[in-house]
N, CA, C and O atoms as a CHARMM CRD file, in Angstrom:
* protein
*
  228
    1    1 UNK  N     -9.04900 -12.46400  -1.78300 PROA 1      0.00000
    2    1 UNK  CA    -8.44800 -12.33100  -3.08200 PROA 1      0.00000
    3    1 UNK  C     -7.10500 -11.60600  -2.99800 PROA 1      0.00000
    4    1 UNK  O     -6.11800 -12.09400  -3.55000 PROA 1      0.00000
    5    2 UNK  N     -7.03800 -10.44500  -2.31800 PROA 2      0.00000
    6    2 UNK  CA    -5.97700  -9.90100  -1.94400 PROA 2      0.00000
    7    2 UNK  C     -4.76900 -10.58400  -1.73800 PROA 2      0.00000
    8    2 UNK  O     -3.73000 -10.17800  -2.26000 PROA 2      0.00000
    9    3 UNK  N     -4.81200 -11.74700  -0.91000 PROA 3      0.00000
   10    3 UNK  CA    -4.12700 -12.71700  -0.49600 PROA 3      0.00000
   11    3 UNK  C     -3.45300 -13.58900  -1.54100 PROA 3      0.00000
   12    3 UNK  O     -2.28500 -13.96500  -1.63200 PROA 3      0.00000
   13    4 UNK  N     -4.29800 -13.76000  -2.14900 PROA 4      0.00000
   14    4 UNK  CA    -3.76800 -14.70800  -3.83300 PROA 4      0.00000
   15    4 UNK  C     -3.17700 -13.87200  -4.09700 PROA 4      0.00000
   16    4 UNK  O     -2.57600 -14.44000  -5.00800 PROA 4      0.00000
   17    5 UNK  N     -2.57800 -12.42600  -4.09300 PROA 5      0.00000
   18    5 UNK  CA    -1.91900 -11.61700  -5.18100 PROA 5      0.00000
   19    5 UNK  C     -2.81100 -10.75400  -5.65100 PROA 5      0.00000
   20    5 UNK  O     -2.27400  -9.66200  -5.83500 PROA 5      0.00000
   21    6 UNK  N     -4.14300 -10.76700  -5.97500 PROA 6      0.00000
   22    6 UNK  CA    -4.82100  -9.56100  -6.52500 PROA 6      0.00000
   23    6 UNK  C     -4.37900  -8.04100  -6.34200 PROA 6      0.00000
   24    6 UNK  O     -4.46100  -7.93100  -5.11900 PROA 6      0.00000
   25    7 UNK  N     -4.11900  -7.27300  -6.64100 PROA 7      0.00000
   26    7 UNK  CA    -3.84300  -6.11100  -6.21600 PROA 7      0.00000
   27    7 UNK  C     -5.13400  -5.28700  -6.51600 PROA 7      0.00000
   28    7 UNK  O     -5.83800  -5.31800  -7.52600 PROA 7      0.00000
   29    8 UNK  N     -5.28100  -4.44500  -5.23200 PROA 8      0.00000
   30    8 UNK  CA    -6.78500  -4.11600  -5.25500 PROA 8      0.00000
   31    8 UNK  C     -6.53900  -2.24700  -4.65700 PROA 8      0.00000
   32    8 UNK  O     -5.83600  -1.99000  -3.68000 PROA 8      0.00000
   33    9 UNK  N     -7.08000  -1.44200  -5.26300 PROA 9      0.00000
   34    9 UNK  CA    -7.10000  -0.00700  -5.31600 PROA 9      0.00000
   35    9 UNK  C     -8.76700   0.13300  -5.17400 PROA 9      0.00000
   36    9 UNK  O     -9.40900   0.50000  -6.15800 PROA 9      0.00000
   37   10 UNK  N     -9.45800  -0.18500  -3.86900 PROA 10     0.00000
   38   10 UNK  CA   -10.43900   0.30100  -3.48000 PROA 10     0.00000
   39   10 UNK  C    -10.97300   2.12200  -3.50000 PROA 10     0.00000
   40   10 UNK  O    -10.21200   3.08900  -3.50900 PROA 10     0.00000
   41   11 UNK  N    -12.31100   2.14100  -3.50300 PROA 11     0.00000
   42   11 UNK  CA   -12.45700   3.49100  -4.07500 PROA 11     0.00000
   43   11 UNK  C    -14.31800   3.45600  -2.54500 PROA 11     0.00000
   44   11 UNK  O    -15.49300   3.12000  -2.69400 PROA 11     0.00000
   45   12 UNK  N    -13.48400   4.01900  -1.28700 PROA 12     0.00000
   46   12 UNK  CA   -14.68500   3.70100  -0.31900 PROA 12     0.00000
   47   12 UNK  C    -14.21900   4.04600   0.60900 PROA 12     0.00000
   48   12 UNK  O    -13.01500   4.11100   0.85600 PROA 12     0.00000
   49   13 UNK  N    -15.31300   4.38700   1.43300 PROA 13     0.00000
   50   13 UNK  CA   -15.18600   5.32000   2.67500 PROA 13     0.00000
   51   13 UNK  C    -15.33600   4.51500   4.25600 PROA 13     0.00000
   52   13 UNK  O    -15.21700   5.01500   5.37500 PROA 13     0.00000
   53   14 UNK  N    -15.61900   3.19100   3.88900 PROA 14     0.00000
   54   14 UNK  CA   -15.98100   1.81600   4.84700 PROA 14     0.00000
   55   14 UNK  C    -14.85600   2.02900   5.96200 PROA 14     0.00000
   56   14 UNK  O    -13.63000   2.12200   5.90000 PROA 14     0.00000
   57   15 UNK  N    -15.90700   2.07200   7.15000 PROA 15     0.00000
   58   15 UNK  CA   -15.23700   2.21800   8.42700 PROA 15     0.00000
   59   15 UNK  C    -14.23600   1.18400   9.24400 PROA 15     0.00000
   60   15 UNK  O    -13.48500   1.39000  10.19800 PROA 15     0.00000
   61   16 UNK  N    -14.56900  -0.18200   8.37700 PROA 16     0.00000
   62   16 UNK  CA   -14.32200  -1.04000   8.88600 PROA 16     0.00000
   63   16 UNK  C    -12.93100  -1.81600   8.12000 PROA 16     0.00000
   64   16 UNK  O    -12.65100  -3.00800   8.25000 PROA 16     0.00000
   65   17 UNK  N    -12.25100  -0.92400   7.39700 PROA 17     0.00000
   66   17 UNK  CA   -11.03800  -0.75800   7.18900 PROA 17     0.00000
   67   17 UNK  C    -10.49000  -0.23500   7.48700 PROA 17     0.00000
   68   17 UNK  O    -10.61400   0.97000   7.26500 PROA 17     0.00000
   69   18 UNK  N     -9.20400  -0.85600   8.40200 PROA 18     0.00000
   70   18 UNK  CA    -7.98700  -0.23900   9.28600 PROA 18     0.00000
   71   18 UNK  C     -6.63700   0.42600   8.68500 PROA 18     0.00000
   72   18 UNK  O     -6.43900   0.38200   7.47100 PROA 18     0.00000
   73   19 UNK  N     -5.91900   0.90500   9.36800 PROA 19     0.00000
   74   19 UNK  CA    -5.03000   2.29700   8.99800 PROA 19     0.00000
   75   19 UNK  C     -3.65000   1.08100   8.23400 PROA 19     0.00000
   76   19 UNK  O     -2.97000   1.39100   7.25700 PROA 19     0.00000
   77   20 UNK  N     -3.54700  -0.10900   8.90300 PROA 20     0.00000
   78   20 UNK  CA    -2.53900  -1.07500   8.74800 PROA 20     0.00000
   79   20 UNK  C     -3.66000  -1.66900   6.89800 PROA 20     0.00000
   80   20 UNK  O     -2.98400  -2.08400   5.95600 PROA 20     0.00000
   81   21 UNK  N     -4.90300  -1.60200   6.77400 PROA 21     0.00000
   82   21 UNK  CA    -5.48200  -2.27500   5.66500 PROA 21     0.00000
   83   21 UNK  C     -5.12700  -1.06500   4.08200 PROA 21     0.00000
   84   21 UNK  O     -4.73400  -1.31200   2.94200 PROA 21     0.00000
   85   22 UNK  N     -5.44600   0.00500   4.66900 PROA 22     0.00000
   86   22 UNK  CA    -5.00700   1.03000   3.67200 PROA 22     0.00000
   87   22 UNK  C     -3.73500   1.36200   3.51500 PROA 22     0.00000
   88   22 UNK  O     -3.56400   1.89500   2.41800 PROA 22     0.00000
   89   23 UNK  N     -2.59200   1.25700   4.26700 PROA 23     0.00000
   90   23 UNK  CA    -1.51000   1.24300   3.89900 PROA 23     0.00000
   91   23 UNK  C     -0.96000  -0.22000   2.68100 PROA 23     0.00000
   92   23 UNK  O     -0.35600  -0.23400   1.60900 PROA 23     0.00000
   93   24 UNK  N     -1.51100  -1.19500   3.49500 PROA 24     0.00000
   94   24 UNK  CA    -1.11000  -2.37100   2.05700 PROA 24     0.00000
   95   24 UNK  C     -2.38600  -2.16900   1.23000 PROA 24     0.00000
   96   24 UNK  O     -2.67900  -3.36300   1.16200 PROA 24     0.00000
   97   25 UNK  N     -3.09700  -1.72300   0.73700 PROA 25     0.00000
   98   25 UNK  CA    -3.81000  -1.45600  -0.55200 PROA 25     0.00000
   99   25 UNK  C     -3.39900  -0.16800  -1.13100 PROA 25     0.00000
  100   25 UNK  O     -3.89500   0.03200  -2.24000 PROA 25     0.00000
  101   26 UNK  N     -2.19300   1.28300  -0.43400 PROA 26     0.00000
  102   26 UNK  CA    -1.74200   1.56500  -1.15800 PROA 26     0.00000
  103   26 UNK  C     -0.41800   1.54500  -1.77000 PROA 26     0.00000
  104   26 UNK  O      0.16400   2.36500  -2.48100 PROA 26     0.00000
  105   27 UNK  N      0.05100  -0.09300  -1.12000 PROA 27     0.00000
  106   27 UNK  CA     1.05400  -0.39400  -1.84300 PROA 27     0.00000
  107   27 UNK  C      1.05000  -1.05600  -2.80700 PROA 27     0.00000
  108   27 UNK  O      1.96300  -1.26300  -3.60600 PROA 27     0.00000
  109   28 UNK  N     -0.37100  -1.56800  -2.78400 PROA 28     0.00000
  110   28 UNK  CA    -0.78700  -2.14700  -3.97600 PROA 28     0.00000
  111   28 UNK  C     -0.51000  -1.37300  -4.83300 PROA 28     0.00000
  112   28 UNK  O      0.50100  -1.48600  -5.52500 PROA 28     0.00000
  113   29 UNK  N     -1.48000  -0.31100  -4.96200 PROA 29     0.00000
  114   29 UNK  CA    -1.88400   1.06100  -5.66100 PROA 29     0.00000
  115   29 UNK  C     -0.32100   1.18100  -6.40200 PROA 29     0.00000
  116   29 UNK  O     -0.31200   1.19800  -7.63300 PROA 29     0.00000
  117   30 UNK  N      0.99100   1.26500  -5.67300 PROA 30     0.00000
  118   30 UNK  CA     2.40900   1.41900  -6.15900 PROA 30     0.00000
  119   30 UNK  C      2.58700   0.19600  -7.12700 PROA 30     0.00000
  120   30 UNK  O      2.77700   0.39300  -8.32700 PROA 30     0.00000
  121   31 UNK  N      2.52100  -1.13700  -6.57100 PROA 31     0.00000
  122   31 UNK  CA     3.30800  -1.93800  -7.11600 PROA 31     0.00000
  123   31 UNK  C      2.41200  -2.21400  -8.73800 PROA 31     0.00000
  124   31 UNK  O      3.08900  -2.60400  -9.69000 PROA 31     0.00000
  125   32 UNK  N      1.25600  -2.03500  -8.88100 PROA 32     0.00000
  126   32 UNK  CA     0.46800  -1.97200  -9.88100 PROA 32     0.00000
  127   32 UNK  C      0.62700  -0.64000 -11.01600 PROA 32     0.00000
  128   32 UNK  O      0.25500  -0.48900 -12.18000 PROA 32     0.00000
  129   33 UNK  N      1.23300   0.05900 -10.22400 PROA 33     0.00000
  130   33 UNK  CA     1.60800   1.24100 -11.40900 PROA 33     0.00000
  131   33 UNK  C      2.40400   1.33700 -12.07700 PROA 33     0.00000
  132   33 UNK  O      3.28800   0.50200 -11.88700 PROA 33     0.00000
  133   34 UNK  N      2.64200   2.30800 -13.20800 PROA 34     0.00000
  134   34 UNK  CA     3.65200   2.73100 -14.14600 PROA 34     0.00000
  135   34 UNK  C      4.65400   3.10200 -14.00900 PROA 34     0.00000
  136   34 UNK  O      5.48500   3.39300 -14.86900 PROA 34     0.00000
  137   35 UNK  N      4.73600   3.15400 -12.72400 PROA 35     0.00000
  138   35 UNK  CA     6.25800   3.81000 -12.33900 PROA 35     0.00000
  139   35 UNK  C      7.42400   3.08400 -12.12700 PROA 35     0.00000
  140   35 UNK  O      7.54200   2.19200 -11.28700 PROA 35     0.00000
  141   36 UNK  N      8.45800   3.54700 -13.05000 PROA 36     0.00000
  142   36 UNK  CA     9.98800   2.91200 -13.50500 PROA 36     0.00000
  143   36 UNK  C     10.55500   2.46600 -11.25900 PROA 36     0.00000
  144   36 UNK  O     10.79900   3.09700 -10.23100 PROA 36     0.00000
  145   37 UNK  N     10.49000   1.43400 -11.60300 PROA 37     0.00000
  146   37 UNK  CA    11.02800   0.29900 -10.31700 PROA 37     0.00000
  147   37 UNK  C     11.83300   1.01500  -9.27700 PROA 37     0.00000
  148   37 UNK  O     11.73500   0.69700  -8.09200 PROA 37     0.00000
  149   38 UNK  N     12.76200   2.13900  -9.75600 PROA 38     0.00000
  150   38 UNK  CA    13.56800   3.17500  -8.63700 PROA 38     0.00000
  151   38 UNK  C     12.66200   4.01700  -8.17600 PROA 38     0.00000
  152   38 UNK  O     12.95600   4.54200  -7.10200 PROA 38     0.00000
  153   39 UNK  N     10.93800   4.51700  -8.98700 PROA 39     0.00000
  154   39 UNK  CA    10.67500   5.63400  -8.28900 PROA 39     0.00000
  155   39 UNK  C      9.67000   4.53700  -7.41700 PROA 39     0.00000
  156   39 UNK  O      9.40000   5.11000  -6.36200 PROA 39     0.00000
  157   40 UNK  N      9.10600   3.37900  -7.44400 PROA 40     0.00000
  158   40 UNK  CA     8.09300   2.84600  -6.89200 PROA 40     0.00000
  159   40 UNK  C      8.68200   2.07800  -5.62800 PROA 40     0.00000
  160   40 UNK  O      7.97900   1.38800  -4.89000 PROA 40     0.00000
  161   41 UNK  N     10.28200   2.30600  -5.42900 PROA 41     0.00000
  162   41 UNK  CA    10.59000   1.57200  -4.11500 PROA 41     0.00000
  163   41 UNK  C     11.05400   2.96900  -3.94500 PROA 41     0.00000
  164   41 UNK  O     12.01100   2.72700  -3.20900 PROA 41     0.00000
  165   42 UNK  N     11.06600   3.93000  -4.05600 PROA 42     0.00000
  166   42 UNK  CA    11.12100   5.04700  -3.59100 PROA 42     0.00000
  167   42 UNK  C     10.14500   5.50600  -2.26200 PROA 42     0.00000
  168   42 UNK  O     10.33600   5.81400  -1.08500 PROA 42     0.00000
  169   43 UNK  N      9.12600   5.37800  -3.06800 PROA 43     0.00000
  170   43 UNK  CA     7.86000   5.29000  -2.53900 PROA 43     0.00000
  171   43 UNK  C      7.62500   4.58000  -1.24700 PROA 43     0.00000
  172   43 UNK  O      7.60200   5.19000  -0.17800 PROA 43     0.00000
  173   44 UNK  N      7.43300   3.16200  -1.35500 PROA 44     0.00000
  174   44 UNK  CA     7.40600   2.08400  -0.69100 PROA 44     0.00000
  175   44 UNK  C      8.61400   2.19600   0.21800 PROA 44     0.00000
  176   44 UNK  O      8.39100   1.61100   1.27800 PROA 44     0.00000
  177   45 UNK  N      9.59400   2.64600   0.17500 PROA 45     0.00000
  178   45 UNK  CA    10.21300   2.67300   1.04600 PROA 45     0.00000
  179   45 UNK  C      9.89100   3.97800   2.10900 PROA 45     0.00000
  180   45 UNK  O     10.28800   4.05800   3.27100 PROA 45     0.00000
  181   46 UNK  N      9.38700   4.57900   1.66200 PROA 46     0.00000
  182   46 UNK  CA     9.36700   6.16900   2.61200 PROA 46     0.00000
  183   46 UNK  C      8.80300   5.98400   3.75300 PROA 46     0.00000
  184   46 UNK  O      8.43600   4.87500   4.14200 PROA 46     0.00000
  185   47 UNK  N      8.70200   6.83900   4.27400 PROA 47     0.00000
  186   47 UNK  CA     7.94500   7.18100   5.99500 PROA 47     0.00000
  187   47 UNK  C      6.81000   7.00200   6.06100 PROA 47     0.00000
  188   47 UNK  O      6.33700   6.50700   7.08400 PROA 47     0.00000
  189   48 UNK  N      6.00000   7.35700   4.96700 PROA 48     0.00000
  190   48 UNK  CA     4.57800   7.05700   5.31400 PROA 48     0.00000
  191   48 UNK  C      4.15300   5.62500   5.58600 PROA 48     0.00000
  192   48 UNK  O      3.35500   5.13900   6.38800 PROA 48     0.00000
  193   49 UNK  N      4.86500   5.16100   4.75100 PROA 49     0.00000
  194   49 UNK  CA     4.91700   3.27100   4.77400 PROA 49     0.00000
  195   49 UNK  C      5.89600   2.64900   5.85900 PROA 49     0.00000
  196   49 UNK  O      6.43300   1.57600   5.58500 PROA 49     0.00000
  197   50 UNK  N      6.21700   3.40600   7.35500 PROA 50     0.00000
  198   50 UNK  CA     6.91800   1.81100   7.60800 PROA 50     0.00000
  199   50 UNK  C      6.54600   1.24800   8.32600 PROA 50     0.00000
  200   50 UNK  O      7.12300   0.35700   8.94800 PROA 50     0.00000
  201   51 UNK  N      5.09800   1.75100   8.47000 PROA 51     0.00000
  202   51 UNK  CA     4.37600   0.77200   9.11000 PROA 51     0.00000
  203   51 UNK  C      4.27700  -0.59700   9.21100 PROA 51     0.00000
  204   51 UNK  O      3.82800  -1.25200  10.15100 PROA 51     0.00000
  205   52 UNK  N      5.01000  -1.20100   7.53700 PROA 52     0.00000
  206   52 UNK  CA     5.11700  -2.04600   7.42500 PROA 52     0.00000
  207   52 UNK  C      6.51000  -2.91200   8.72300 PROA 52     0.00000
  208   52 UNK  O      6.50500  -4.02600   9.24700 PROA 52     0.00000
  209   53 UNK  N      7.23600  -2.07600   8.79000 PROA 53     0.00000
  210   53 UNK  CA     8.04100  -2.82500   9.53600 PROA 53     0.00000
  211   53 UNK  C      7.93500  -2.35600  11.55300 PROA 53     0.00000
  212   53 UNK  O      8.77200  -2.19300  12.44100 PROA 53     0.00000
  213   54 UNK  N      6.56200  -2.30600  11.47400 PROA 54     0.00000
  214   54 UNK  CA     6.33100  -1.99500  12.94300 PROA 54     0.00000
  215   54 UNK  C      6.18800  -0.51100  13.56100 PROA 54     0.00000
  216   54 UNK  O      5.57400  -0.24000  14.59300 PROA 54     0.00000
  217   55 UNK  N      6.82100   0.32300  12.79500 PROA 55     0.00000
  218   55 UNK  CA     7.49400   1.71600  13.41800 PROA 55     0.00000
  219   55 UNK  C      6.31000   2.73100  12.85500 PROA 55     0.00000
  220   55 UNK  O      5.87800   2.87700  11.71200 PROA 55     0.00000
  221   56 UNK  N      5.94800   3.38600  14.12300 PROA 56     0.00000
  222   56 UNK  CA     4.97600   4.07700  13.65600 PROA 56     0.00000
  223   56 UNK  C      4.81400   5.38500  12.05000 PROA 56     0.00000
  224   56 UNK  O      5.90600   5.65800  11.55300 PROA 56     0.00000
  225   57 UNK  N      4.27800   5.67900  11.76100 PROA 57     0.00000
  226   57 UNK  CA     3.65800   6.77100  10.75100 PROA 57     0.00000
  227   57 UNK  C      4.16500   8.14200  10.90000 PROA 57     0.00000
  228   57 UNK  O      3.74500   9.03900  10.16900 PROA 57     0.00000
C-alpha cells in the first residue's frame, strides 16, 4: 500500500523493520503533516534523512 502512495505512520516495535524502512515512514510522518512546505523540506532535507541519498546517518 505504501507503494500506491498511502502514507503510513506505524505505531510498533516489529523487528523486522529496517533502519532504511523507518526513515521513509518518517517521511511519510512529514509529508502528511501540517507543516507550512519550508518547515517540512526543512526537515526532509536534514541529516537525519540522507539516507535517502546513500550517505550515512
Amino acid at each position: 500500500m505504501r507503494a500506491a502512495g498511502l502514507l503510513a505512520t506505524p505505531n510498533t516495535d516489529d523487528p523486522a523493520l529496517t533502519f532504511d524502512d523507518m526513515v521513509a515512514i518518517a517521511l511519510d510522518g512529514v509529508a502528511a503533516s501540517w507543516l507550512p512546505a519550508d518547515d517540512a523540506r526543512a526537515l526532509t532535507d536534514s541529516r537525519p534523512f540522507a539516507i535517502r541519498d546513500g550517505s550515512s546517518p
